[in-house]
KOLNULO-805430 format. One record per atom (N, C-alpha, C, O, CB): residue in one letter; atom name; residue number from 1; x, y, z. Coordinates in steps of 0.02 Angstrom, whole numbers, plus 32768, in hexadecimal, padded with zeros to 4 digits. Glycine has a CB too. Layout:
# residues N
+---+----+-----+------+------+------+
| r |  a |   k |    X |    Y |    Z |
+---+----+-----+------+------+------+
| A | CA | NUM |    X |    Y |    Z |
...
+---+----+-----+------+------+------+
END
This chain:
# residues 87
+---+----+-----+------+------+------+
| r |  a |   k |    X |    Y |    Z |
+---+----+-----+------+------+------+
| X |  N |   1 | 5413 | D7AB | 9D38 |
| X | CA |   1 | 53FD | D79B | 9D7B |
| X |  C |   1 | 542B | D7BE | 9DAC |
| X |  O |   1 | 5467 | D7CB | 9DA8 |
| X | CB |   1 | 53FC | D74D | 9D87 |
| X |  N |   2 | 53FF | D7CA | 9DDD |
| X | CA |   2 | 5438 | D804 | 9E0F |
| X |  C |   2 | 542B | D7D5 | 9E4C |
| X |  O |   2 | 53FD | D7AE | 9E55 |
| X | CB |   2 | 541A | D86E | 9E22 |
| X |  N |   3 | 5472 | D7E6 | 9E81 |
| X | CA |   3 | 546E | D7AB | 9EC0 |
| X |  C |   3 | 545A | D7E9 | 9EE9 |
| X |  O |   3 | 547F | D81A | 9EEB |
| X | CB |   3 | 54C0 | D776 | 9EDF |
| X |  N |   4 | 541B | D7E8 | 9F0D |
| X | CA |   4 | 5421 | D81D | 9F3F |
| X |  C |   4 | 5421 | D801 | 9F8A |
| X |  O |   4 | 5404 | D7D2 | 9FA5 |
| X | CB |   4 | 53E6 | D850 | 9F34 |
| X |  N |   5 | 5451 | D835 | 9FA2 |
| X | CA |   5 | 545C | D834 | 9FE4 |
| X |  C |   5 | 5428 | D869 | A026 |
| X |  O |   5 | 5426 | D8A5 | A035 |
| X | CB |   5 | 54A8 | D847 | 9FE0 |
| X |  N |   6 | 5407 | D82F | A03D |
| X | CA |   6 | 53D2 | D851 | A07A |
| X |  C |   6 | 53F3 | D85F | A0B8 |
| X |  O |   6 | 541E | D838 | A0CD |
| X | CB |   6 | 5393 | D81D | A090 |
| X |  N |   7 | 53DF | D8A0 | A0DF |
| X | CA |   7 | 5401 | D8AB | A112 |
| X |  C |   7 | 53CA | D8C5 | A13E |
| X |  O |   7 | 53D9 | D8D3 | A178 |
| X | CB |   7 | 543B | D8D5 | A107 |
| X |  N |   8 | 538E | D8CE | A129 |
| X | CA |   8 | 535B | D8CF | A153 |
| X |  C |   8 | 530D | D8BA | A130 |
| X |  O |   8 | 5309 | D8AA | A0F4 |
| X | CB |   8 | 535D | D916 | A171 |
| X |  N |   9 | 52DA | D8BF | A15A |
| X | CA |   9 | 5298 | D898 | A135 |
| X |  C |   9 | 5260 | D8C0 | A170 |
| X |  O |   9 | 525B | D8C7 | A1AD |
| X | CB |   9 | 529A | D828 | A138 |
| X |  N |  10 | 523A | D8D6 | A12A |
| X | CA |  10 | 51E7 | D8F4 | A146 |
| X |  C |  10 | 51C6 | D8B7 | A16B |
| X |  O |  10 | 51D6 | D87F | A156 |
| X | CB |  10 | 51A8 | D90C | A0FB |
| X |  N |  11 | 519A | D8BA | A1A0 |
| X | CA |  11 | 5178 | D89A | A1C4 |
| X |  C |  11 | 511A | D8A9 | A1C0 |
| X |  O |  11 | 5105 | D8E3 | A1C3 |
| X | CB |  11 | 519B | D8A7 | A204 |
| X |  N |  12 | 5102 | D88A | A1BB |
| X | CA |  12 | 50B2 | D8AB | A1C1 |
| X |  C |  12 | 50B1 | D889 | A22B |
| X |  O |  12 | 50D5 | D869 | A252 |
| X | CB |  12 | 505A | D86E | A16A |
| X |  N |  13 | 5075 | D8A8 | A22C |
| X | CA |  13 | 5066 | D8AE | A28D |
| X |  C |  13 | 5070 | D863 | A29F |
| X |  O |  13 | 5080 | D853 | A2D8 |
| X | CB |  13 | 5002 | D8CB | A2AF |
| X |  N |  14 | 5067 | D834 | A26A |
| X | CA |  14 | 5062 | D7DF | A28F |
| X |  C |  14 | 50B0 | D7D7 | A286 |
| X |  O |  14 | 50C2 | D7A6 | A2A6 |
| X | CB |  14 | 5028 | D792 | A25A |
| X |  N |  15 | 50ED | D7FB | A260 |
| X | CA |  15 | 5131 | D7CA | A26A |
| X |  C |  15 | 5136 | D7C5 | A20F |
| X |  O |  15 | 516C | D7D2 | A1F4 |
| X | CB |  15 | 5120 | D769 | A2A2 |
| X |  N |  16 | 510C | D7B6 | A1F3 |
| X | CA |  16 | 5106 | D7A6 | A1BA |
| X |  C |  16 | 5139 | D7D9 | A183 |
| X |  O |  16 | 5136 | D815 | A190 |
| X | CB |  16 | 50BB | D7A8 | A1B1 |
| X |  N |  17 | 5159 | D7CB | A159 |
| X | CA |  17 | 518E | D7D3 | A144 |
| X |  C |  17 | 516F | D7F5 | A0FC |
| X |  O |  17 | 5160 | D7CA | A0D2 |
| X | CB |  17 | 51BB | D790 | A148 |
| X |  N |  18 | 5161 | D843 | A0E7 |
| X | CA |  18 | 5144 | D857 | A0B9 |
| X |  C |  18 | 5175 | D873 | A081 |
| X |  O |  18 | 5165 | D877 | A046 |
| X | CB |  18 | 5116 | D880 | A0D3 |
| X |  N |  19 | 51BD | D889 | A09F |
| X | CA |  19 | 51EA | D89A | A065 |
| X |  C |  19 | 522E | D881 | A070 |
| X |  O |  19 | 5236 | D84D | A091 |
| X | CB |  19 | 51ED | D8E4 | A058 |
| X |  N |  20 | 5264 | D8A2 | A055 |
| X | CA |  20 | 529C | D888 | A05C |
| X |  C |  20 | 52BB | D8CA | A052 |
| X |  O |  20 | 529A | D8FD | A048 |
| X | CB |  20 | 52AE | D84C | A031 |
| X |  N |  21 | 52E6 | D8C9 | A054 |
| X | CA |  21 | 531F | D923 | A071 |
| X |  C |  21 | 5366 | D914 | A071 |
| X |  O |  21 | 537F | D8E2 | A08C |
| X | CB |  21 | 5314 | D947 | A0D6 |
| X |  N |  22 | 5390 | D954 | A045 |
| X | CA |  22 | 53C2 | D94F | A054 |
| X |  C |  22 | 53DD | D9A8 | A041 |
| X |  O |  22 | 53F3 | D9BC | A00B |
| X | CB |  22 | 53DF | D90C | A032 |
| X |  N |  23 | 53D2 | D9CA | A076 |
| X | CA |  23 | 53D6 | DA0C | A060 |
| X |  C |  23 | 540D | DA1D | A03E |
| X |  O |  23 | 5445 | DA07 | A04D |
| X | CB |  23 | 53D0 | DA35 | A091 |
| X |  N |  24 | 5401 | DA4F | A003 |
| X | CA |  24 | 543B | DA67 | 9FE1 |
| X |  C |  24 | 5424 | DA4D | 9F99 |
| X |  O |  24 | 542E | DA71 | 9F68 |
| X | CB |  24 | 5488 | DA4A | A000 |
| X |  N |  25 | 540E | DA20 | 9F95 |
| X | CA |  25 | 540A | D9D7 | 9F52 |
| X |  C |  25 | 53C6 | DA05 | 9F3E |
| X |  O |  25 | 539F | DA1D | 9F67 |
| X | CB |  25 | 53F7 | D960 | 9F74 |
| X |  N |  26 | 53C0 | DA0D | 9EF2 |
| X | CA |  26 | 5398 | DA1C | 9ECC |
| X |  C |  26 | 535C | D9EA | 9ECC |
| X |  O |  26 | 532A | DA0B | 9EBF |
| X | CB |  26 | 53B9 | DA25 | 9E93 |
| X |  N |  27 | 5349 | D9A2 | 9ED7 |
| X | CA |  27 | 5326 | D973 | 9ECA |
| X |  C |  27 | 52DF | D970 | 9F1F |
| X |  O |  27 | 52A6 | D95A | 9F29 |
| X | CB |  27 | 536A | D92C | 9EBB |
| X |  N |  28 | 5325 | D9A4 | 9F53 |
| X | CA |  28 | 5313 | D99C | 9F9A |
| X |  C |  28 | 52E1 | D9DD | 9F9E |
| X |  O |  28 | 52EB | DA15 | 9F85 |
| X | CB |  28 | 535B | D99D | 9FD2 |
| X |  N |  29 | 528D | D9BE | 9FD7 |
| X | CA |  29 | 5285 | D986 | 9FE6 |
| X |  C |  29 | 5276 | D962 | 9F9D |
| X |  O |  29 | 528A | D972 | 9F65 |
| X | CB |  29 | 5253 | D984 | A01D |
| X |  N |  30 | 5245 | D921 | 9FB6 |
| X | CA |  30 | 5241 | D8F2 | 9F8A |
| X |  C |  30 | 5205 | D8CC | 9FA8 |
| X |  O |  30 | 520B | D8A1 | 9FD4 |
| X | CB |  30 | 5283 | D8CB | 9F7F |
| X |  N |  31 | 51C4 | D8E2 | 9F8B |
| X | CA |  31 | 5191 | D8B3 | 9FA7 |
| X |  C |  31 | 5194 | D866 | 9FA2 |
| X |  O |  31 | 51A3 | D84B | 9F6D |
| X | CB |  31 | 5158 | D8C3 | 9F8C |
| X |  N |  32 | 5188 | D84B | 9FCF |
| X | CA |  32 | 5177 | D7EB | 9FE6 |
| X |  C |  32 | 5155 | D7CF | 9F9E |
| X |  O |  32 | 5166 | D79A | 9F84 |
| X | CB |  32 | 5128 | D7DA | A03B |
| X |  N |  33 | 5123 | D7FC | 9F84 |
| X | CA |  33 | 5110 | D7CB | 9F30 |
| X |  C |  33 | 5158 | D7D5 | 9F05 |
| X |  O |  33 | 5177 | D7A7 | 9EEA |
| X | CB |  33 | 50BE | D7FA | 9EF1 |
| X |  N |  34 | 5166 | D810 | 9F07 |
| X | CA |  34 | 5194 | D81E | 9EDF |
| X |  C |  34 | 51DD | D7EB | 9EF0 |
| X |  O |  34 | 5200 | D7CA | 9ECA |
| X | CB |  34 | 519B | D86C | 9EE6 |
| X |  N |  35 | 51E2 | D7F6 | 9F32 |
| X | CA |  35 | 522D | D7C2 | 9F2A |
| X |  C |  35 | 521B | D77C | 9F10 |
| X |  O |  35 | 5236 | D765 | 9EDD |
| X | CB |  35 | 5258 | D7B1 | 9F7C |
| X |  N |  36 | 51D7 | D74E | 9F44 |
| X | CA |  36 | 51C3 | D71B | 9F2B |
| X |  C |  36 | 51CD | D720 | 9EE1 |
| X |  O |  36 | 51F9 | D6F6 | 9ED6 |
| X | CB |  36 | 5186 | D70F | 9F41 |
| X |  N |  37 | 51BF | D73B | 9EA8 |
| X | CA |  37 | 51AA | D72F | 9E6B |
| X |  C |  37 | 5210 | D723 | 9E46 |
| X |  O |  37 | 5234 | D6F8 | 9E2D |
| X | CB |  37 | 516A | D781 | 9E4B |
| X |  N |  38 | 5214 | D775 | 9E60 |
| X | CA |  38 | 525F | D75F | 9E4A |
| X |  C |  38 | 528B | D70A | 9E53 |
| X |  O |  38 | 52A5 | D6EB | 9E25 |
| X | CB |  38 | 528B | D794 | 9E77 |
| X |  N |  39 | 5288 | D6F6 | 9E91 |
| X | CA |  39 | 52A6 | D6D1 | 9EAC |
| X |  C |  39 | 5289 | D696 | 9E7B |
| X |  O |  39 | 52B0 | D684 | 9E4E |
| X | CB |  39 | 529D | D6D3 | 9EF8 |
| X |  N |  40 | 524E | D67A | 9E7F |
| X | CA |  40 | 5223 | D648 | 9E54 |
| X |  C |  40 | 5231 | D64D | 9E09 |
| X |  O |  40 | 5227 | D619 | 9DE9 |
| X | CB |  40 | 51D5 | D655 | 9E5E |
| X |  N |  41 | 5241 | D672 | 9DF1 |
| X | CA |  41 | 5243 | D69C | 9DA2 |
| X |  C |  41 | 5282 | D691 | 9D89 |
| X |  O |  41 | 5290 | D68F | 9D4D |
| X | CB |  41 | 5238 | D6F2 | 9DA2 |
| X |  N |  42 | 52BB | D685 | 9DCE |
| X | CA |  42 | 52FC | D69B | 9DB4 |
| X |  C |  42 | 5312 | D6DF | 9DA4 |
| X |  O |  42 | 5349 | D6E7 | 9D8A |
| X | CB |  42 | 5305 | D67D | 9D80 |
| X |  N |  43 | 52F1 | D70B | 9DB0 |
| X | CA |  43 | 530E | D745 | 9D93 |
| X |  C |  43 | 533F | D77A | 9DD3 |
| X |  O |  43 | 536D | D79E | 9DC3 |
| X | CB |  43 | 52C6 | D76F | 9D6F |
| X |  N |  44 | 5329 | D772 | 9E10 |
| X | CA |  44 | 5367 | D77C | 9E3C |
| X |  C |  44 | 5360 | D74E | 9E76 |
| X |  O |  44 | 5330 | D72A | 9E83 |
| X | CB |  44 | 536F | D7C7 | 9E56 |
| X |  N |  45 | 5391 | D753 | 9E94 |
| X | CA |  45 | 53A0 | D71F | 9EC0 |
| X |  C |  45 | 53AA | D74C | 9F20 |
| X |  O |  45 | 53BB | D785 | 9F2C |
| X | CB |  45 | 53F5 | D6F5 | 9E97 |
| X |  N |  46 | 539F | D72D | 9F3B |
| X | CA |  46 | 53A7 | D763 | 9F8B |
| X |  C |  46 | 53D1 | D73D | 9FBA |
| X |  O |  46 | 53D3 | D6FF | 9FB9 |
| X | CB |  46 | 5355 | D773 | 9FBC |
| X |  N |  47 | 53F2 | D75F | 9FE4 |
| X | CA |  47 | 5414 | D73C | A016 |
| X |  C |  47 | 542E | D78A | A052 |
| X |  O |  47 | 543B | D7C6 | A04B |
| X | CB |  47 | 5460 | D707 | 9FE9 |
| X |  N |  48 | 542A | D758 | A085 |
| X | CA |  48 | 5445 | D775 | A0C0 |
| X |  C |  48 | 5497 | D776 | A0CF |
| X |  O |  48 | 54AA | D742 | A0EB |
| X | CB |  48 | 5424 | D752 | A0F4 |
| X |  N |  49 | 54C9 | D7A5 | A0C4 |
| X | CA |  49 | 550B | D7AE | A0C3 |
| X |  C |  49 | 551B | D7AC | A113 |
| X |  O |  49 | 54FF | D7D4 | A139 |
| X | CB |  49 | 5520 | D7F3 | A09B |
| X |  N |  50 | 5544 | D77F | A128 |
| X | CA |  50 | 5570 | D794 | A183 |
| X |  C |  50 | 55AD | D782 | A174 |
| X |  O |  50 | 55BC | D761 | A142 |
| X | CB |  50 | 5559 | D764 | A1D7 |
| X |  N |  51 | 55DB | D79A | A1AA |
| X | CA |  51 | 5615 | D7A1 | A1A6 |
| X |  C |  51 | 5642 | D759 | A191 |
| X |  O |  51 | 567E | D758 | A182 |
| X | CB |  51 | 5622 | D7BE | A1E3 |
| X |  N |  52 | 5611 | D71F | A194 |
| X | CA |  52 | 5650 | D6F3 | A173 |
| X |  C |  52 | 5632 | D6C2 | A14B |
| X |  O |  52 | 5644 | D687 | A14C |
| X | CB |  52 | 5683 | D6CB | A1A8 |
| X |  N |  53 | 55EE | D6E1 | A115 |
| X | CA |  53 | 55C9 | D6B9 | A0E5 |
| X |  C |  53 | 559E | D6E5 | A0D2 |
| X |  O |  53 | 55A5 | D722 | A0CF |
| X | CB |  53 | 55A9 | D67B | A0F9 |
| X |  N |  54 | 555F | D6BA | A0C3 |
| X | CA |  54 | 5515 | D6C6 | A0BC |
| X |  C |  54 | 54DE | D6A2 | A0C6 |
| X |  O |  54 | 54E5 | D66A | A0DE |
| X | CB |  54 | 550B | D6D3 | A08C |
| X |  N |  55 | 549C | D6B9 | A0B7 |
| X | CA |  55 | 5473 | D67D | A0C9 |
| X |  C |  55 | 5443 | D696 | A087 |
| X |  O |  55 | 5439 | D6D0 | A075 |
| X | CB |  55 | 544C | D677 | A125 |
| X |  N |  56 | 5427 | D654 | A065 |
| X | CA |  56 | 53F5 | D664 | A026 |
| X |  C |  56 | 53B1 | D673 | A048 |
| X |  O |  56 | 5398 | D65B | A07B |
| X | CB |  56 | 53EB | D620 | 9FED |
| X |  N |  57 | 539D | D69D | A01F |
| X | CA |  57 | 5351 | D6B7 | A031 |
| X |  C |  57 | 5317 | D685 | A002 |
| X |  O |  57 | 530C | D695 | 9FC8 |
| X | CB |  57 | 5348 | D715 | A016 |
| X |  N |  58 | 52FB | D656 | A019 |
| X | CA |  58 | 52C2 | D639 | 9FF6 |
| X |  C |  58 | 527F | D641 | 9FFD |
| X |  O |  58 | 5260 | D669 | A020 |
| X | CB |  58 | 52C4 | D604 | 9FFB |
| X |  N |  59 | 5267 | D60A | 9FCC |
| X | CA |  59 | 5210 | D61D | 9FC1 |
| X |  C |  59 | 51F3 | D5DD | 9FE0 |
| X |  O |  59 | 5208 | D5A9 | 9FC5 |
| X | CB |  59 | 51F0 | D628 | 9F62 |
| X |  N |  60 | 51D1 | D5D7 | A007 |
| X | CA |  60 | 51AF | D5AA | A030 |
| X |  C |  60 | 5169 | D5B4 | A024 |
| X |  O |  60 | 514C | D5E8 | A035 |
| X | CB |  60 | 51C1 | D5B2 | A076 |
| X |  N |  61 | 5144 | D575 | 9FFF |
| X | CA |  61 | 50EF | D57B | 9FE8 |
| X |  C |  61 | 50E0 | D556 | A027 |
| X |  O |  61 | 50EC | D519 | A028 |
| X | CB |  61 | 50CE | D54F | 9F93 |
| X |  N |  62 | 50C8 | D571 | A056 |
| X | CA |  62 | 508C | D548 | A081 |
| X |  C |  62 | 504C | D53C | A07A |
| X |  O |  62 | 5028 | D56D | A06C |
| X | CB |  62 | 5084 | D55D | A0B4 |
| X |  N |  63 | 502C | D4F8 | A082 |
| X | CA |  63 | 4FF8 | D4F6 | A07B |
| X |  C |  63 | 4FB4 | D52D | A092 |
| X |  O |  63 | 4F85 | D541 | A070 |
| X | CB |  63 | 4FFB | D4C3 | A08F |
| X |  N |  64 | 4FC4 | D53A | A0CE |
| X | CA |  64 | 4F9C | D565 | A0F6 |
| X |  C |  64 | 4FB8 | D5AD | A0EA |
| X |  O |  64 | 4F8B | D5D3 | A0D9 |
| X | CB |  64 | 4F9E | D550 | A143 |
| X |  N |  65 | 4FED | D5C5 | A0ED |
| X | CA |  65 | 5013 | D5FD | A0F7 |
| X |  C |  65 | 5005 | D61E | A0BC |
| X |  O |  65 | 4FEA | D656 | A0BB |
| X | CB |  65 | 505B | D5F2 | A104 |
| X |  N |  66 | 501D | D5F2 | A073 |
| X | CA |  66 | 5036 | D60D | A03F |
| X |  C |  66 | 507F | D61A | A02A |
| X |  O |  66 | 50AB | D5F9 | A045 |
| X | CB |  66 | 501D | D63C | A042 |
| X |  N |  67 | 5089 | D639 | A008 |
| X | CA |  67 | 50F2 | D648 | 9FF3 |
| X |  C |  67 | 50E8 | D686 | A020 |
| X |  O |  67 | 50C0 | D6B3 | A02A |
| X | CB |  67 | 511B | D665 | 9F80 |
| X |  N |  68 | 5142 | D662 | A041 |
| X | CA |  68 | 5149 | D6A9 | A06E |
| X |  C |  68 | 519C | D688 | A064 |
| X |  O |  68 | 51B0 | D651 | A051 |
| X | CB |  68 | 5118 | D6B7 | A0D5 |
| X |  N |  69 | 51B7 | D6BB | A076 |
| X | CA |  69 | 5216 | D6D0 | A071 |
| X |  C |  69 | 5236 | D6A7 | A0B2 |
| X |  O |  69 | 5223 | D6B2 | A0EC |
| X | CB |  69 | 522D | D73D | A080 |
| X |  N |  70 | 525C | D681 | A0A4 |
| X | CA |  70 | 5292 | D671 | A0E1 |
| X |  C |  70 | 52C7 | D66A | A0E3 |
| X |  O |  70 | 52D1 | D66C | A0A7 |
| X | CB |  70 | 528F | D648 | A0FD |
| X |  N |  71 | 5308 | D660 | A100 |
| X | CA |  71 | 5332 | D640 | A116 |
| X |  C |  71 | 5324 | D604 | A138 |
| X |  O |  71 | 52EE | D5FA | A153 |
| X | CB |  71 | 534F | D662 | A133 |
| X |  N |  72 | 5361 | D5D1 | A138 |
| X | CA |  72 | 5357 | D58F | A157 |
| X |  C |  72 | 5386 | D5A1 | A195 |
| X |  O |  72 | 53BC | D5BE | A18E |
| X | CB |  72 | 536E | D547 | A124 |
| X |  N |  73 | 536D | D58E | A1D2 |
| X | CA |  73 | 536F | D595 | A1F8 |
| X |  C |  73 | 53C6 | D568 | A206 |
| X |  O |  73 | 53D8 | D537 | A1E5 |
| X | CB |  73 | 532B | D58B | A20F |
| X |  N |  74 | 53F2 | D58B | A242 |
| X | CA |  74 | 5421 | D585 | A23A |
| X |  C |  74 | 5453 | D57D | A293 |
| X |  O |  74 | 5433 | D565 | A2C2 |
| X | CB |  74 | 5427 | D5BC | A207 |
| X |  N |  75 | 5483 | D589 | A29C |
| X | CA |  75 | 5495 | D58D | A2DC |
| X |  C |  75 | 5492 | D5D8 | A2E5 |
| X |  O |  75 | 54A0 | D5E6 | A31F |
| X | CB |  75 | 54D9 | D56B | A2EB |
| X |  N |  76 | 5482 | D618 | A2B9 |
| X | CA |  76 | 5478 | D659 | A2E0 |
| X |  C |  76 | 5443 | D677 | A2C7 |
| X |  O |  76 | 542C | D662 | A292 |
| X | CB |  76 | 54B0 | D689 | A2DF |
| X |  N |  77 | 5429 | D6A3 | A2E2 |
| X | CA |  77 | 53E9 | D6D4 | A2DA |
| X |  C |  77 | 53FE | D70A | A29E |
| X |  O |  77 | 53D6 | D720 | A275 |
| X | CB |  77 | 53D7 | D701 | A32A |
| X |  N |  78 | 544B | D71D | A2A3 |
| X | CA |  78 | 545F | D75F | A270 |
| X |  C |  78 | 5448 | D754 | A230 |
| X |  O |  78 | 544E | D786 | A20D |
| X | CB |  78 | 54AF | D76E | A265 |
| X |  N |  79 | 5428 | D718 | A20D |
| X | CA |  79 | 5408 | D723 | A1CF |
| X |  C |  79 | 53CD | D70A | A1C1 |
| X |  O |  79 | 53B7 | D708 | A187 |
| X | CB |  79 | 5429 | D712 | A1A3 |
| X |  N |  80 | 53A7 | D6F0 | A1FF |
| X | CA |  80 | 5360 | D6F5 | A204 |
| X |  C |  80 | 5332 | D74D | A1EA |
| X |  O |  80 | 5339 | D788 | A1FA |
| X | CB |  80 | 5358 | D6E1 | A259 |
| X |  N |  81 | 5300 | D724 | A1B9 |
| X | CA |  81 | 52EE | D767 | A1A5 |
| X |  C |  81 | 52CC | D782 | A1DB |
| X |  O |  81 | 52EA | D7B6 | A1EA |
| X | CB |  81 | 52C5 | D76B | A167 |
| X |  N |  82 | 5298 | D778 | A204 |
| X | CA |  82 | 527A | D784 | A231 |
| X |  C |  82 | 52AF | D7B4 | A264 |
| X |  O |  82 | 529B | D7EA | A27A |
| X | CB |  82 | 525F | D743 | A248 |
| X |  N |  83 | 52E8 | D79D | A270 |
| X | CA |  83 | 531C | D7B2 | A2A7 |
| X |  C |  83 | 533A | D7F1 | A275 |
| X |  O |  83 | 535C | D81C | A292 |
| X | CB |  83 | 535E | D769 | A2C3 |
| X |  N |  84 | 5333 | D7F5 | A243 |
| X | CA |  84 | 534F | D83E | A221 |
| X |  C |  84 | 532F | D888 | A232 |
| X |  O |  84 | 52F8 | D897 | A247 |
| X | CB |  84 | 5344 | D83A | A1D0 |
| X |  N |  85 | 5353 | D8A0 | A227 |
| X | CA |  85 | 533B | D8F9 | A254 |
| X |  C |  85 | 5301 | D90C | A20D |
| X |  O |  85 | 5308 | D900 | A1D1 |
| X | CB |  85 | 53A1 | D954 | A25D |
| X |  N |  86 | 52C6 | D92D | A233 |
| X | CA |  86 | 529F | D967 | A1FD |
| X |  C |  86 | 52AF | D982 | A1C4 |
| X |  O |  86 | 52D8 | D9B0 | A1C4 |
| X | CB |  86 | 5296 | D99C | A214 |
| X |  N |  87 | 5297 | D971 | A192 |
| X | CA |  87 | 528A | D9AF | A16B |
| X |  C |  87 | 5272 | D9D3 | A155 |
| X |  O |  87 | 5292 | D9FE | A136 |
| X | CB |  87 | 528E | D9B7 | A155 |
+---+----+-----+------+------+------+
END
């Protein structure tokens, strides 16, 4: 199992969160089924790295929505996936 570290995330036109990115990294990007499956599977794990921690990347099944990727919301924006730069 590999811990990967996200430092940016694909968007489709609504906000919606389609990959995960960490340029340089062989695994990067990383389509939204694909991380979902890892993450659920156990087989890798994701997180957002800042200067004095991290934040875990999870799988959230909504009724209406479906599984989509998050962070739990926190006192800053720097590891909101939504708030991460393009990739």
């Amino acid at each position: 199992m590999a811990d990967r570290a996200v430092r940016k995330t694909g968007k489709n036109s609504e906000g919606d969160i389609t990959r995960l990115c960490n340029e340089g990294d062989a695994w990067s990007p990383r389509s939204k089924a694909d991380a979902i499956s890892d993450i659920e599977n156990g087989i890798h794990t994701y997180h957002v790295p800042w200067k004095d921690g991290r934040t875990e990347i999870r799988v959230v099944n909504d009724s209406v929505r479906g599984k989509y990727l998050r962070t739990d919301r926190d006192d800053t924006t720097r590891n909101n996936l939504d708030d991460l730069p393009d990739c």
